[in-house]
DOPAZA-538473 format. One record per residue (C-alpha): y, x, z. Coordinates in Angstrom, 2 decimals. Example, Ala and Ser with C-alpha at 12.3 -4.5 7.8 and 13.67 -1.06 7.14 Angstrom:
BEGIN
+---------+---------+---------+
!      py !      px !      pz !
+---------+---------+---------+
!   -4.50 !   12.30 !    7.80 !
!   -1.06 !   13.67 !    7.14 !
+---------+---------+---------+
END
This chain:
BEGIN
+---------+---------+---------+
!      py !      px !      pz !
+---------+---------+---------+
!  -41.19 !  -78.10 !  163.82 !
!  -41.18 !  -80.75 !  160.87 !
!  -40.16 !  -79.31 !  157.77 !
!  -39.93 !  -81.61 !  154.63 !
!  -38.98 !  -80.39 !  151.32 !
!  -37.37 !  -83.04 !  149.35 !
!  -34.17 !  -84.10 !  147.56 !
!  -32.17 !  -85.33 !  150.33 !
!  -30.65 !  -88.19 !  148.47 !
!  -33.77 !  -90.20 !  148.15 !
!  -36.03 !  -89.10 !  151.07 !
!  -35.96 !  -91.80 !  153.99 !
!  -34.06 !  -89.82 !  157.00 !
!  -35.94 !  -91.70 !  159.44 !
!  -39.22 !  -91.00 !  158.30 !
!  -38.42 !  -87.18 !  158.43 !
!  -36.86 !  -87.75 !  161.86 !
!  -37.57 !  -91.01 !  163.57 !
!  -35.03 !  -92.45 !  165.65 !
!  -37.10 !  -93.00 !  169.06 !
!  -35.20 !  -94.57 !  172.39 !
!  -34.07 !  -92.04 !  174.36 !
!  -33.33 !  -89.24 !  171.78 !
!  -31.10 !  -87.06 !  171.32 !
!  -30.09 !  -86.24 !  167.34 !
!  -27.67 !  -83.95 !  165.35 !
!  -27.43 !  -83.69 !  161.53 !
!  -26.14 !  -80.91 !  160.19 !
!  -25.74 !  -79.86 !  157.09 !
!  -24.01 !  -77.77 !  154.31 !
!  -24.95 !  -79.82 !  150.67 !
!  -24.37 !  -78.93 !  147.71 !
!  -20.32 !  -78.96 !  145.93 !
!  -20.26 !  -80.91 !  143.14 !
!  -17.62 !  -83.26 !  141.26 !
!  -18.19 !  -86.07 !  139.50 !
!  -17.29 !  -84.39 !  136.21 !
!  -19.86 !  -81.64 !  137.19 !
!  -23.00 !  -83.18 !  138.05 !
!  -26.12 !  -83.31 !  135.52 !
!  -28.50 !  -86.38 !  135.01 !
!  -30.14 !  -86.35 !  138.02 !
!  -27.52 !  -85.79 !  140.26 !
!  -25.93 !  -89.04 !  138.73 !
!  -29.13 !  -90.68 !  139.37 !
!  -28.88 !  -89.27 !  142.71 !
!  -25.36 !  -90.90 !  143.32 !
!  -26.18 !  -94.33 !  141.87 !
!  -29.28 !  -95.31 !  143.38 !
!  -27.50 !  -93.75 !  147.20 !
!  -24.15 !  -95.25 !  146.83 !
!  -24.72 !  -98.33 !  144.07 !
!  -23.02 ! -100.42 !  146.90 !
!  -19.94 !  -98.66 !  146.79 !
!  -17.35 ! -100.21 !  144.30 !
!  -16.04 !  -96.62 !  141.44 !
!  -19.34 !  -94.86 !  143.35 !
!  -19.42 !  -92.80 !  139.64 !
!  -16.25 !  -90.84 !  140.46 !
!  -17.03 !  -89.57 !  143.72 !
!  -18.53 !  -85.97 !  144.66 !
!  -22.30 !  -85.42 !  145.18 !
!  -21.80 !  -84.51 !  148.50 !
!  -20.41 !  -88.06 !  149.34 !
!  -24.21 !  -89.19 !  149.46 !
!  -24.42 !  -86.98 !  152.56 !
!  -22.07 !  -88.86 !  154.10 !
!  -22.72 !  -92.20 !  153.06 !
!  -26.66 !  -91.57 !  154.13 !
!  -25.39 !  -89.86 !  157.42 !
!  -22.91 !  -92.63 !  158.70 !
!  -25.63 !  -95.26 !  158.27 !
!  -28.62 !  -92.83 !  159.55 !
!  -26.27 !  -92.10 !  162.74 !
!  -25.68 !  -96.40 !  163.39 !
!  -26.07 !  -97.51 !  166.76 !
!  -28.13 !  -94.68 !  168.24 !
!  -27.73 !  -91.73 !  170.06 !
!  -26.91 !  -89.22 !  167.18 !
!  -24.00 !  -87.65 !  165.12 !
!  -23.87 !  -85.56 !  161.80 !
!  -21.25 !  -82.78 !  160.63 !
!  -21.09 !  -81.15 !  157.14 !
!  -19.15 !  -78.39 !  155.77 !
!  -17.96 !  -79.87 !  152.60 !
!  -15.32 !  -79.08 !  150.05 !
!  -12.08 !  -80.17 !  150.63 !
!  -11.64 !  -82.45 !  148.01 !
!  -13.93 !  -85.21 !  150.13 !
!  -10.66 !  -85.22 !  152.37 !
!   -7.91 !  -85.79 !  149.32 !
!   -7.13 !  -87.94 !  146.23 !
!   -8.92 !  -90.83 !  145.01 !
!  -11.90 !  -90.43 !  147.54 !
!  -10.30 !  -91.45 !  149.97 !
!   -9.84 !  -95.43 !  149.16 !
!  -13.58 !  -95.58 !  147.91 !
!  -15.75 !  -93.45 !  150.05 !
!  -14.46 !  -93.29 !  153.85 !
!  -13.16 !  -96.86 !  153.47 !
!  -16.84 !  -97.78 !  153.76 !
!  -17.46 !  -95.47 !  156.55 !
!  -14.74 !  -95.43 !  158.86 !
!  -14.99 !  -98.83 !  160.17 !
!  -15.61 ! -100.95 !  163.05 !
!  -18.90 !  -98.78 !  163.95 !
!  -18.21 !  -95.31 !  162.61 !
!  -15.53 !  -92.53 !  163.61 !
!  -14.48 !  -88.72 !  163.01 !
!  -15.74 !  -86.87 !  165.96 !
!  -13.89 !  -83.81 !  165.11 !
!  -12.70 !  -81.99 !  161.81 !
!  -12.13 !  -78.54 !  160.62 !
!   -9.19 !  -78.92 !  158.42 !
!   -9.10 !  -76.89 !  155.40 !
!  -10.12 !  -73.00 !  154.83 !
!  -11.40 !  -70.69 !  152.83 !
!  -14.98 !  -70.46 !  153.15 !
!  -16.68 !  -66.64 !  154.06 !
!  -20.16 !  -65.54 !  155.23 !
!  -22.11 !  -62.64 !  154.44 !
!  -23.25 !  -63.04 !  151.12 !
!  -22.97 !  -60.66 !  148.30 !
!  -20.65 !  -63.16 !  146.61 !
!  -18.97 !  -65.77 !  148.29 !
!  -17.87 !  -69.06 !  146.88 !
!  -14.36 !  -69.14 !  145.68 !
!  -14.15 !  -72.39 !  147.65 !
!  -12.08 !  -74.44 !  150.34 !
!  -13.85 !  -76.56 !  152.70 !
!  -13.60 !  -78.55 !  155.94 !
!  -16.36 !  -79.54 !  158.50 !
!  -16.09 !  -83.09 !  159.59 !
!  -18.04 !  -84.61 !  162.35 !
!  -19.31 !  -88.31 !  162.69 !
!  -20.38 !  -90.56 !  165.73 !
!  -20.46 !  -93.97 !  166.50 !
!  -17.54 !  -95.86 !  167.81 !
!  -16.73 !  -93.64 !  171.61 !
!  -13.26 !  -93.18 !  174.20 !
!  -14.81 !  -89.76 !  174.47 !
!  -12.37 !  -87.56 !  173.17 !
!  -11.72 !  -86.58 !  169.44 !
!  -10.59 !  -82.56 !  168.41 !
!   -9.11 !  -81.52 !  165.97 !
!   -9.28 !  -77.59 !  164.98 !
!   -5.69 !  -76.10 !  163.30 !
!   -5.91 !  -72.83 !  162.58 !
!   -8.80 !  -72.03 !  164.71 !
!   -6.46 !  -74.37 !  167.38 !
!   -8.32 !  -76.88 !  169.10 !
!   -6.51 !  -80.35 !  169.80 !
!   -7.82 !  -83.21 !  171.47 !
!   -6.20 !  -85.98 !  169.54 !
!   -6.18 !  -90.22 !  169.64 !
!   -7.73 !  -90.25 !  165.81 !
!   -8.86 !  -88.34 !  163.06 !
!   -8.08 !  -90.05 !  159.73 !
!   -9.88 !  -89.51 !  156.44 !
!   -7.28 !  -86.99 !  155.35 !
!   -7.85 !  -85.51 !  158.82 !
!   -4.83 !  -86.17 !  160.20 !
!   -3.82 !  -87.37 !  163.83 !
!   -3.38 !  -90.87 !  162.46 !
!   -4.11 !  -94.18 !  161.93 !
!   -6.99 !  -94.96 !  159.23 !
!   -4.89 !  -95.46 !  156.78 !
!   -6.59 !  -95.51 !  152.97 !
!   -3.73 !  -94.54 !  150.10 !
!   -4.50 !  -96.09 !  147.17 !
!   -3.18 !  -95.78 !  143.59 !
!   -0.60 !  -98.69 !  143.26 !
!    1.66 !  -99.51 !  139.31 !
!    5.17 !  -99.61 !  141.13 !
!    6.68 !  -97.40 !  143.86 !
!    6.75 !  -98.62 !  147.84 !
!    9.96 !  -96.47 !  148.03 !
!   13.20 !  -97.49 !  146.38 !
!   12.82 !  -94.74 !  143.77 !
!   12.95 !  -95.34 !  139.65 !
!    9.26 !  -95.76 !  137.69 !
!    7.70 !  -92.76 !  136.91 !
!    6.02 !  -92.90 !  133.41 !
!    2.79 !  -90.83 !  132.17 !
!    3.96 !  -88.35 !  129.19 !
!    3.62 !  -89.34 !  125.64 !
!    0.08 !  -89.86 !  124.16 !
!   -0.36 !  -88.45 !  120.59 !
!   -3.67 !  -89.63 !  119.66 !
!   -3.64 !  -87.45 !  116.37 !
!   -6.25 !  -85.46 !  116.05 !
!   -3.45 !  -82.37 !  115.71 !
!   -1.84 !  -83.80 !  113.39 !
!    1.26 !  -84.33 !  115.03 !
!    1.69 !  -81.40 !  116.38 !
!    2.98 !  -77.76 !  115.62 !
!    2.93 !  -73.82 !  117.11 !
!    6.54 !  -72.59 !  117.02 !
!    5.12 !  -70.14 !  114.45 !
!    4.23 !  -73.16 !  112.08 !
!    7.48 !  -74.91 !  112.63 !
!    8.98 !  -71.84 !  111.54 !
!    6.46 !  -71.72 !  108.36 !
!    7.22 !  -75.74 !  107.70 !
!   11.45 !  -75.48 !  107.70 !
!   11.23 !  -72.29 !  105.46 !
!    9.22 !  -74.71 !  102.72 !
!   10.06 !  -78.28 !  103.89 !
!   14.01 !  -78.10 !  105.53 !
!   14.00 !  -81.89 !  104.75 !
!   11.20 !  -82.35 !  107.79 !
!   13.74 !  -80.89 !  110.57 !
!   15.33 !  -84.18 !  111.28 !
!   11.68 !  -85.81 !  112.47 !
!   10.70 !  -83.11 !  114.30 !
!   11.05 !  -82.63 !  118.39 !
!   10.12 !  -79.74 !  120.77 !
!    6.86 !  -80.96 !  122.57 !
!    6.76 !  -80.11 !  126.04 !
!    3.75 !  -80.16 !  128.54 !
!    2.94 !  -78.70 !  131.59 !
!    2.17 !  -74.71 !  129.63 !
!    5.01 !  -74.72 !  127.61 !
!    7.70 !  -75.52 !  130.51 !
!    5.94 !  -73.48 !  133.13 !
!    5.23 !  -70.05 !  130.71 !
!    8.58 !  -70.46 !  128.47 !
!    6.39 !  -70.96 !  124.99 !
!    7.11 !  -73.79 !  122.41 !
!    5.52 !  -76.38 !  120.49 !
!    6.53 !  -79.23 !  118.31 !
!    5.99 !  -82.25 !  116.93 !
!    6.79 !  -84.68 !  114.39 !
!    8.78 !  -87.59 !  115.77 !
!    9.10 !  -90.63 !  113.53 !
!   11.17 !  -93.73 !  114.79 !
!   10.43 !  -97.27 !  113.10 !
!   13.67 !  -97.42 !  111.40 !
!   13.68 !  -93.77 !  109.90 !
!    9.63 !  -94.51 !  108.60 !
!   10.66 !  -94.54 !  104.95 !
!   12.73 !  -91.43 !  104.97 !
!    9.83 !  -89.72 !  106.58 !
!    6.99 !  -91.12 !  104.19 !
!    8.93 !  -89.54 !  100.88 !
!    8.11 !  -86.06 !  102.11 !
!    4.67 !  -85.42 !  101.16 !
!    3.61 !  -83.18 !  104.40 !
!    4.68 !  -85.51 !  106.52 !
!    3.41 !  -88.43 !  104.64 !
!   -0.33 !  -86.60 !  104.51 !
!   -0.42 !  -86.00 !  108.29 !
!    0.39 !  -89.43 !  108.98 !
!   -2.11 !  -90.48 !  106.84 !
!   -4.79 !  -88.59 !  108.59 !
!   -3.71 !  -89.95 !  111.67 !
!   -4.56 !  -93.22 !  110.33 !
!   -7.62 !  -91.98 !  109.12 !
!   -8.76 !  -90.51 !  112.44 !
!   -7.82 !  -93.66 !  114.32 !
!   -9.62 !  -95.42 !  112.53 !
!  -12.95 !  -93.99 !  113.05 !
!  -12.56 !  -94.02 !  116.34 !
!  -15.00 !  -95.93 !  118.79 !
!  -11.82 !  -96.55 !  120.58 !
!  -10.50 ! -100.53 !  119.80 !
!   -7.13 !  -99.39 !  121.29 !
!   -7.02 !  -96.10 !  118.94 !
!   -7.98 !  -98.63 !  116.29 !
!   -4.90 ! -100.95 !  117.17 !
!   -2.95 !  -97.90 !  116.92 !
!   -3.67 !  -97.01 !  113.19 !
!   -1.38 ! -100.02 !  112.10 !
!    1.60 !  -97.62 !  113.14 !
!   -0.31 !  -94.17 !  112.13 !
!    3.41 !  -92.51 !  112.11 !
!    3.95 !  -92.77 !  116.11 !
!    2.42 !  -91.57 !  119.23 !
!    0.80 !  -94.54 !  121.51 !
!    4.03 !  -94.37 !  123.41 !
!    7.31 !  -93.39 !  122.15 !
!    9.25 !  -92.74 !  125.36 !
!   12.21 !  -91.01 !  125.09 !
!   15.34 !  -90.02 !  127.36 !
!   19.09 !  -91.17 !  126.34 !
!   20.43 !  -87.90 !  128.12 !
!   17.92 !  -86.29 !  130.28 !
!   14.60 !  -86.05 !  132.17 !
!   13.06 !  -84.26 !  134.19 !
!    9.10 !  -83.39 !  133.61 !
!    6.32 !  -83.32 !  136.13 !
!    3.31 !  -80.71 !  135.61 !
!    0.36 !  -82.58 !  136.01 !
!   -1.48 !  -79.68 !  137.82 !
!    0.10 !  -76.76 !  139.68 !
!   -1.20 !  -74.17 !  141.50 !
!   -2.52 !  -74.44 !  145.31 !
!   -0.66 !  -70.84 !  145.82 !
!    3.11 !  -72.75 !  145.21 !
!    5.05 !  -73.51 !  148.12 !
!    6.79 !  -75.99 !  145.74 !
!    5.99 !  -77.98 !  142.54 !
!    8.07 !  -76.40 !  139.38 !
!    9.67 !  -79.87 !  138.15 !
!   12.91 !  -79.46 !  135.52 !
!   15.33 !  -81.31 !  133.34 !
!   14.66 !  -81.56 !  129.75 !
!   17.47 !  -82.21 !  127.19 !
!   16.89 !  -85.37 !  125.33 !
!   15.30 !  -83.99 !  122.20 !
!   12.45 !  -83.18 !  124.19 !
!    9.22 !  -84.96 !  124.13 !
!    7.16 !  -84.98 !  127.43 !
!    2.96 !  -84.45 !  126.26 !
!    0.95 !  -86.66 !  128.40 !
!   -0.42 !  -85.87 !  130.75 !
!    2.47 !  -84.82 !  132.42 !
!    4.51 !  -87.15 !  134.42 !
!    8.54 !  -87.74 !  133.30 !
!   11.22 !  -89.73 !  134.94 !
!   14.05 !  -90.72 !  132.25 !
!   17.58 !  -90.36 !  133.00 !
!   17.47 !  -90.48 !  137.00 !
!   19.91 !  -89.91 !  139.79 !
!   20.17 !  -85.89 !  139.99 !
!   18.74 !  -86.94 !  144.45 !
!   15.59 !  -87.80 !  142.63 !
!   15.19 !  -84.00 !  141.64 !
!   16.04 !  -82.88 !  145.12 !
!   13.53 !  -85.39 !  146.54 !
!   10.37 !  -84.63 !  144.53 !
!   11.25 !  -80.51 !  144.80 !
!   11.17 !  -80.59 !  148.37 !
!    8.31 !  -79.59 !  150.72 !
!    7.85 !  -82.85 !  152.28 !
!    7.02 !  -84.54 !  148.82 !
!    4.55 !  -81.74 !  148.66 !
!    2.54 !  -81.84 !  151.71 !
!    2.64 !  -85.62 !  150.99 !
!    1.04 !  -84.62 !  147.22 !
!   -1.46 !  -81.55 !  149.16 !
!   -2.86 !  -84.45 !  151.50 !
!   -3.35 !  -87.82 !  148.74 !
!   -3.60 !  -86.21 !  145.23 !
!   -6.59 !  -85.39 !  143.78 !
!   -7.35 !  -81.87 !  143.30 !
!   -8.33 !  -80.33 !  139.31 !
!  -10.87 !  -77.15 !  140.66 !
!   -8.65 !  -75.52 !  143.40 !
!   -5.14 !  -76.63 !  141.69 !
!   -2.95 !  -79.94 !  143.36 !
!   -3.22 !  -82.86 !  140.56 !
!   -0.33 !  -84.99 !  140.30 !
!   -0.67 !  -88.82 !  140.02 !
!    1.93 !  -91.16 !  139.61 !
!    0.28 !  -93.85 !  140.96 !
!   -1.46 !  -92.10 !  144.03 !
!    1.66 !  -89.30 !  144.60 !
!    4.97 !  -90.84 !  143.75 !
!    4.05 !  -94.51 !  143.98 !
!    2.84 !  -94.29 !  147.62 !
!    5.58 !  -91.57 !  148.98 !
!    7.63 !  -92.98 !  151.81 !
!   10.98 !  -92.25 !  151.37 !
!   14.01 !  -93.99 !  153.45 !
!   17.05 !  -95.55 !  151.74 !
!   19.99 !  -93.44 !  151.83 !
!   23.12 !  -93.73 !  151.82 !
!   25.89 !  -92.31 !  149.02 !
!   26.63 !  -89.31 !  151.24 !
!   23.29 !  -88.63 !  151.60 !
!   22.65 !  -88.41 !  147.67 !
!   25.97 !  -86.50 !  147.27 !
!   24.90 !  -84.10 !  149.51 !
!   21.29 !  -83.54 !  148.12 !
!   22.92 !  -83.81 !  144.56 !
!   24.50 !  -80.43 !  145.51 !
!   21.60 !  -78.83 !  147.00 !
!   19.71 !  -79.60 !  143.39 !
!   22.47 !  -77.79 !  141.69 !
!   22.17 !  -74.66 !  143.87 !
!   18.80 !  -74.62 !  142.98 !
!   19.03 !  -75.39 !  139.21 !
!   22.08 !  -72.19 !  139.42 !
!   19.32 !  -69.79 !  141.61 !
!   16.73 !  -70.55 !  138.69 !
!   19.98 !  -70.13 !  135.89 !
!   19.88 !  -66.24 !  137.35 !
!   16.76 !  -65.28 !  136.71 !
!   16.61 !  -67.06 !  133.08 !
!   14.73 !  -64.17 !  131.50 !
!   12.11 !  -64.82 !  134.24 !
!    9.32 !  -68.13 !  133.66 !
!    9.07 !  -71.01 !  135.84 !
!    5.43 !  -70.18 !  136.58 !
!    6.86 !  -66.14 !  137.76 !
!    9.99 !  -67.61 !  139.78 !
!    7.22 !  -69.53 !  142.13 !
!    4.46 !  -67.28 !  142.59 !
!    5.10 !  -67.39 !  146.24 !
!    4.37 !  -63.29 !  146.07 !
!    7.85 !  -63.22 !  143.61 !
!   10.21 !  -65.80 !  144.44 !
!   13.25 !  -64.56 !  144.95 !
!   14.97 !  -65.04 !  147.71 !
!   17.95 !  -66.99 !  146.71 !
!   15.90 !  -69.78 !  145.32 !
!   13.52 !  -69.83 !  148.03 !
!   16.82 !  -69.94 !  150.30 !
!   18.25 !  -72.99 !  148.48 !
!   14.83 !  -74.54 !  148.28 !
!   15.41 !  -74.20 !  152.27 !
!   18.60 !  -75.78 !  152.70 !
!   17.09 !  -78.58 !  150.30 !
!   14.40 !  -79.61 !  152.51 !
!   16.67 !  -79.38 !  156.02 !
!   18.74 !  -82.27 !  153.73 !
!   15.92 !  -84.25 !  152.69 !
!   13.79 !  -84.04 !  155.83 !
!   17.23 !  -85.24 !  157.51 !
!   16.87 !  -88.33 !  155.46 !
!   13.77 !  -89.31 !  157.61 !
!   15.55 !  -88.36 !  161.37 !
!   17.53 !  -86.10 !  162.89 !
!   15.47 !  -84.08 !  164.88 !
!   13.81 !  -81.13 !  162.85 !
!    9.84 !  -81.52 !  162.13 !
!    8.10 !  -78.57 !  163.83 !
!    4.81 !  -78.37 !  161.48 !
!    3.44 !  -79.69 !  158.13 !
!    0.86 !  -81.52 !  160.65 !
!    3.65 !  -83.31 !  162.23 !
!    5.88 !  -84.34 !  158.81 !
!    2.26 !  -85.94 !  157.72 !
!    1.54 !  -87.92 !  160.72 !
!    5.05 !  -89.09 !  160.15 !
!    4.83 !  -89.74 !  156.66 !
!    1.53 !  -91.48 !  157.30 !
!    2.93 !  -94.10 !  159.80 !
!    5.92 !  -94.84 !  157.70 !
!    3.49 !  -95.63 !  155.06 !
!    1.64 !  -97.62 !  157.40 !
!    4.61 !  -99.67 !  158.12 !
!    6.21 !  -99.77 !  154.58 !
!    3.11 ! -101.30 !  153.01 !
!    2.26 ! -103.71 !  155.95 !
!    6.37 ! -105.13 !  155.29 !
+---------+---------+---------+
END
């Protein structure tokens, strides 16, 4: 045996195993788990001087190197590699940078675990969800794919290991479906100033009654999911003047200035000439509905909801001003999820919602009038199911342990009426609605 103790990112592979004609070689390997946000100095190190070739190398995991290194190590000879890795090298933003360098006209997924949770017999085993994908060079040997311990021999194994064409989903400014813009929340950039608990709202309009007409109820992702309540001071350009006579308000906006000002930031700095607004100042003209940025991996659906137009969506949480009551129907249903599961990014174990890689890139069908009437009245059955159980949170009404079932029932019927938007015949598995979604893409961008 040759054993060689090194750091795996910078020893030369084929001086600790030479390729010779006529070998036969497997790499395999479990590396370490580690995102971008997570890595020390070295590890960065690591990263840049392995993948300095790759165009946004900095935000991918550390155990992309392992697959970078492997693909080229593997080149043209006879050998393949397979690594457990966490799941997140299979979703989100990885995608478009790291396996579009990899699956190409040389390399190919040999097989793939797709996700699970991972177990041996340690004392304590990492909280963690992986896959094991397998690399070889270009082959018409067949490919498998294992679902739920289900082997499948399949015509391709995509980089979200799917039965599908390489496809890379990329974060794009305008939808490729006709659906309205989605816009990121509000950005305060106020160093607190801005904001209020409900308990200091309370304390301000019991001294200052003259502030209630500037402030709004602040909503992000906590306060609609868990019921609580913040607030905020909301100061339009042609109500400035009013505002400025009331010396609390007039102080915080002051140190708003202040802050944005010493800021490193040129873009805060910009923003200090109007020290009485948030960066944006988006606002509906009857309703919205808000998007949590992160939900949990446990939800069989994403809690989305309509917010009154006093409301002020945080960033950063996604909102959609004053759309077609469909839209709700369409981004509640379980097809928009596995759609999210399979391209968003991933915050620790929780589903991250992008606009621009989620919403932007779903495929979605134009429908017809009926069809919008029809899912228009599923939305309202769900909106009365949640109305029944209003001393219950959002976050309590979908823990999947405690939904009840009238809600889960008209969450049902909703996706039988959406998933009828994309063809008649019923989809038999989430595996299935994704290699559906993922040729529709296919053909949708290529138009």
């Amino acid at each position: 045996g040759n054993i060689v103790h090194g750091n795996a990112t910078r020893l030369d592979w084929e001086e600790v195993c030479p390729k010779n004609v006529g070998d036969e070689i497997y790499v395999l390997g479990n590396p370490p788990y580690l995102g971008f946000k997570m890595q020390n100095k070295e590890q960065k190190e690591d990263i840049q001087i392995t993948l300095n070739k790759i165009n946004n190398y900095k935000k991918l995991d550390y155990i992309a190197c392992w697959f970078y290194k492997g693909s080229e190590y593997i080149k043209k000879v006879n050998a393949k590699v397979a690594f457990v890795s966490t799941n997140s090298i299979s979703q989100g933003e990885q995608i478009g940078i790291l396996w579009s360098q990899i699956l190409n006209e040389a390399i190919e997924i040999d097989f793939a675990y797709q996700s699970f949770k991972w177990q041996n017999n340690a004392k304590s085993n990492a909280a963690v969800i992986v896959v094991i994908i397998g690399l070889r060079n270009i082959s018409i040997k067949p490919k498998y794919l294992y679902l739920a311990n289900i082997k499948h021999e399949v015509k391709n194994i995509n980089a979200y290991l799917v039965n599908s064409n390489n496809i890379f989903v990329q974060k794009i400014s305008k939808p490729i479906s006709n659906i309205p813009k989605m816009q990121l929340g509000n950005m305060p950039k106020d160093d607190g100033n801005f904001i209020f608990s409900d308990i200091e709202k309370k304390e301000l309009f019991n001294t200052n009654i003259e502030c209630k007409p500037f402030i709004r109820k602040l909503m992000g992702a906590y306060e609609f999911l868990n019921g609580s309540q913040r607030w905020c001071l909301w100061i339009k350009d042609n109500n400035i003047n009013q505002a400025l006579e009331i010396p609390l308000i007039r102080d915080r906006v002051m140190k708003v200035k202040e802050f944005r000002l010493a800021s490193t930031d040129k873009s805060a700095n910009e923003m200090a000439k109007t020290p009485h607004k948030f960066r944006e100042q988006h606002e509906a003209k009857e309703i919205s509905i808000i998007i949590p940025t992160v939900t949990s991996e446990r939800r069989e659906y994403i809690p989305m909801g309509y917010l009154d137009k006093e409301s002020i969506v945080v960033a950063p949480n996604n909102v959609l001003y004053d759309p077609e009551p469909y839209i709700f129907g369409l981004l509640s249903s379980r097809i928009h999820v596995i759609w999210v599961k399979a391209v968003g990014g991933k915050l620790k174990s929780d589903y991250r919602y992008s606009s621009v890689l989620c919403y932007n890139t779903f495929p979605f069908p134009n429908i017809s009038q009926k069809q919008k009437d029809k899912i228009t009245e599923l939305v309202f059955a769900i909106l009365d199911e949640r109305e029944k159980h209003s001393q219950k949170t959002l976050a309590q009404l979908y823990d999947p342990d405690k939904m009840p079932e009238g809600l889960r029932k008209a969450h049902h019927n909703l996706d039988i009426a959406i998933e009828q938007c994309y063809r008649p015949k019923p989809f038999e598995s989430d595996e299935e609605r994704l290699e559906y979604l993922f040729k529709m893409y296919e053909e949708m961008i290529s138009n």
